[in-house]
N, C-alpha and C positions, 0 to 999 in steps of 0.2 A: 517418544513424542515430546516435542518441545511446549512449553506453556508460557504464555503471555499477557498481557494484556491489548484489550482495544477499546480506542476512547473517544469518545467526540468530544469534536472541539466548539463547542455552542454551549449553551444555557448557564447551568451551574456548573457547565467542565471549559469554561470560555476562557480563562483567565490564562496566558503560557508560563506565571509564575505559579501558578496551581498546580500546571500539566507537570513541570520539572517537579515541583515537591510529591505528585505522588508518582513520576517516576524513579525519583529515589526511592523511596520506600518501596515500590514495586524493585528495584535492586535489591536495596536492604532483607526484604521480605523471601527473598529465593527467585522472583518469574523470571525470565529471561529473554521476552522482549515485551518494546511499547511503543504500541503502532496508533497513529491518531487519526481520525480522518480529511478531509480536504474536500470543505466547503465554502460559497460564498455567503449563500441562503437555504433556507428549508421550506418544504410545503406546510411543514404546522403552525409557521405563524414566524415572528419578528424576534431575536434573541440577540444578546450577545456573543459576538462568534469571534474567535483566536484566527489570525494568519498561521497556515501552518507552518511555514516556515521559519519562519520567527518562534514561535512553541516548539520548533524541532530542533532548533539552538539552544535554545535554553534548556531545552531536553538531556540534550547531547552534553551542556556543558555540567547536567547536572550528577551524570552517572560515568559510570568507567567501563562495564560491564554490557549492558543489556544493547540488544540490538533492536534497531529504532528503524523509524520511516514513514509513510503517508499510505494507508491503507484505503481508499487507495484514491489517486490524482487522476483525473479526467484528463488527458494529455492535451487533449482538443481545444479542450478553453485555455492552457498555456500556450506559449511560445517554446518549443524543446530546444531553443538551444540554449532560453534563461534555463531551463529545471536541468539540460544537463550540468550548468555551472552550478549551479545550487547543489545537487544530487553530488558532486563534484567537492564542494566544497564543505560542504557536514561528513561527507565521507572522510575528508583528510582533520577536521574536527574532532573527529568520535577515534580516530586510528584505525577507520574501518568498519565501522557497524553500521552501514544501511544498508537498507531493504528496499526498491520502489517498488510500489505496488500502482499499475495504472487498468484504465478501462475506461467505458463510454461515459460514465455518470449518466445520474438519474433523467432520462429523457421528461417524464412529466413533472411539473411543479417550475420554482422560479428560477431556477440555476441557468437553463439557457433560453427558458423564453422570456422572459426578464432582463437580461442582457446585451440582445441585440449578438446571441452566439450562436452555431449552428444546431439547428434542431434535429437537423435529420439522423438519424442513428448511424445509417449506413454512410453516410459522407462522414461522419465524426469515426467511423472506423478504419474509413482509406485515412483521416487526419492522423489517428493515433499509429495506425502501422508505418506509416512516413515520419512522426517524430519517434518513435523507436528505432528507425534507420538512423536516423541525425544523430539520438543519445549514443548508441554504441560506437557509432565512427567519433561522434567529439569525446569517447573516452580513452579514445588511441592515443589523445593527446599530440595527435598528426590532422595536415591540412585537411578541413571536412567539404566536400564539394559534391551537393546534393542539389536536381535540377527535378521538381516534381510538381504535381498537381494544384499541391497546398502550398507546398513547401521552399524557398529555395535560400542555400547557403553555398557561398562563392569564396570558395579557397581562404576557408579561416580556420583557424588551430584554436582553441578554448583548451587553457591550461587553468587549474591544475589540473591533471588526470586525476581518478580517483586512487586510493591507498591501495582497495583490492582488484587484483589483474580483470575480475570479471565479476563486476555489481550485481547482485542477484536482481533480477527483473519479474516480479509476481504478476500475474494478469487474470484478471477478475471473470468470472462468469455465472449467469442465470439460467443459462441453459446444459444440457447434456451434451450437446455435440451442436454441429456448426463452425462457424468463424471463429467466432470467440476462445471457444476450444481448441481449434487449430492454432489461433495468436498465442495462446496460454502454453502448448505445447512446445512452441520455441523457443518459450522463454526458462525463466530455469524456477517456477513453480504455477499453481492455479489456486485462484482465491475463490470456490465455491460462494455464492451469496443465493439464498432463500431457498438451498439446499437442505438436504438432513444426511444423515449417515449413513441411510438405505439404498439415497442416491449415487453415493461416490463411487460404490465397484462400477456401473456405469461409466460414470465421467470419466474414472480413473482408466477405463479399456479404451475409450475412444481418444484418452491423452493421450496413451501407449502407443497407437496403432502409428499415430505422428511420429514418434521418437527413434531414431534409428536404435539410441543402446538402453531402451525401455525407462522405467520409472528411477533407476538408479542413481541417485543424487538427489531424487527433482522431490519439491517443497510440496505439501500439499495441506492448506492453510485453511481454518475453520474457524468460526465463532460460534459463542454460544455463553449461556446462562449457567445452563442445567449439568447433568452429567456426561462428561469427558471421554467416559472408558467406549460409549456405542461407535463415537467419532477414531478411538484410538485403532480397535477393531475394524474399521471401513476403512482404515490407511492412512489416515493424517496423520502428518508429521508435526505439527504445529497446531496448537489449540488456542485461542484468542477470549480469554475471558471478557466479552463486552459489556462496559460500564454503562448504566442508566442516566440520560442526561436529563430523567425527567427527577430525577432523586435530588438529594443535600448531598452537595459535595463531602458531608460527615461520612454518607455510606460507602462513597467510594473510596474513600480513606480504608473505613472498618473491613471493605472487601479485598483490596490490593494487601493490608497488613495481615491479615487472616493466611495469607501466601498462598501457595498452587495447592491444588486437590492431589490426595494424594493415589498414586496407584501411576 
């Protein structure tokens, strides 16, 4: 199992010369990724918040090693054929280290009723499965000519392609099965959210059932505080140590230097 970090990017974790300096140290320290989130606003109130983007530059410019990315991006409130340039272009940045991670984002609070962006869950999931169509065809690096609901892009090539032949694509989920689980199955991992460890054999049999050549390769990506080893034993591949935004930026320092748990 891989170990990493995951950070928000608001309050005392707001700053993207912050996020780069402790994801050097998270380099330095042994983890081996750093994944941040992608927000506009939060339900707990007014903060200062990072572009991720922009923190994911300075991320990328700041390490050699560690594999990086947005844990994850609500496709729906972008535009995919900006995030595949984007996606695109940190990937040839880093020499290869990204990971996107996407899904619905948080239906209640301010993120899209706030914004004048689609509320409804299930229209934001015909959104997201359509710009998943668009990212993988504009990373052919070949004409992209996509005619759909949401969506539409007319015979245009977005260069650069990315460095690795096939970006890994993580897709988020709150439930056991359903849609979400079937999106997550064709992508090449599943980001369990307000899961536990007891959950995953579940999850993880209803991923399978999707998969023509099973679990073999595929990512299966956790967070958490506490102990490592329940999550390791339930099948995750990746362990996501997530920082407290409500803390001093000292403890995230003193937790990322501290390095991965061992076992």
């Amino acid at each position: 199992m891989k170990l990493g970090i995951h950070t928000p990017n608001f309050a005392s974790l707001a700053s993207p010369a912050d996020l780069a300096d402790l994801a050097a140290r998270a380099e330095a320290a042994g983890w081996e990724g750093f994944f941040i989130w992608d927000h506009v606003a939060r339900p707990e109130g007014t903060y200062p918040m990072a572009e991720p983007w922009i923190a994911l530059t300075a991320i990328g410019t700041a390490t050699q090693r560690l594999r990086i990315g947005p844990m994850i991006t609500p496709l729906a409130r972008r535009r995919p054929w900006n995030v595949a340039r984007q996606v695109a272009s940190l990937d040839e940045l880093t020499g290869g280290r990204v990971t996107l991670g996407v899904g619905l984002g948080i239906s209640s609070g301010p993120e899209f009723n706030q914004f004048s962006e689609e509320r409804d869950p299930r229209v934001r999931g015909d959104m997201l499965d359509e710009g998943l169509e668009i990212l993988r065809a504009a990373w052919q690096g070949t004409p992209v000519r996509h005619a759909g609901a949401h969506y539409r892009v007319d015979d245009v090539t977005i260069l650069p392609a990315p460095v690795q032949p096939r970006l890994p694509i993580w897709g988020a989920t709150e439930r056991l099965s359903g849609r979400p689980v079937r999106r997550a199955a064709g992508l090449d991992g599943v980001f369990p959210i307000q899961l536990g460890p007891a959950d995953l054999p579940e999850l993880l049999d209803n991923v399978a059932r999707h998969r023509p050549d099973g679990l073999d390769g595929y990512d299966v990506v956790v967070t958490g505080t506490g102990n490592s080893q329940a999550w390791r034993e339930a099948g995750a591949t990746w362990w996501l140590h997530e920082l407290d935004w409500r803390r001093p930026l000292s403890e995230a320092i003193a937790t990322i230097e501290a390095g991965p748990p061992a076992g």
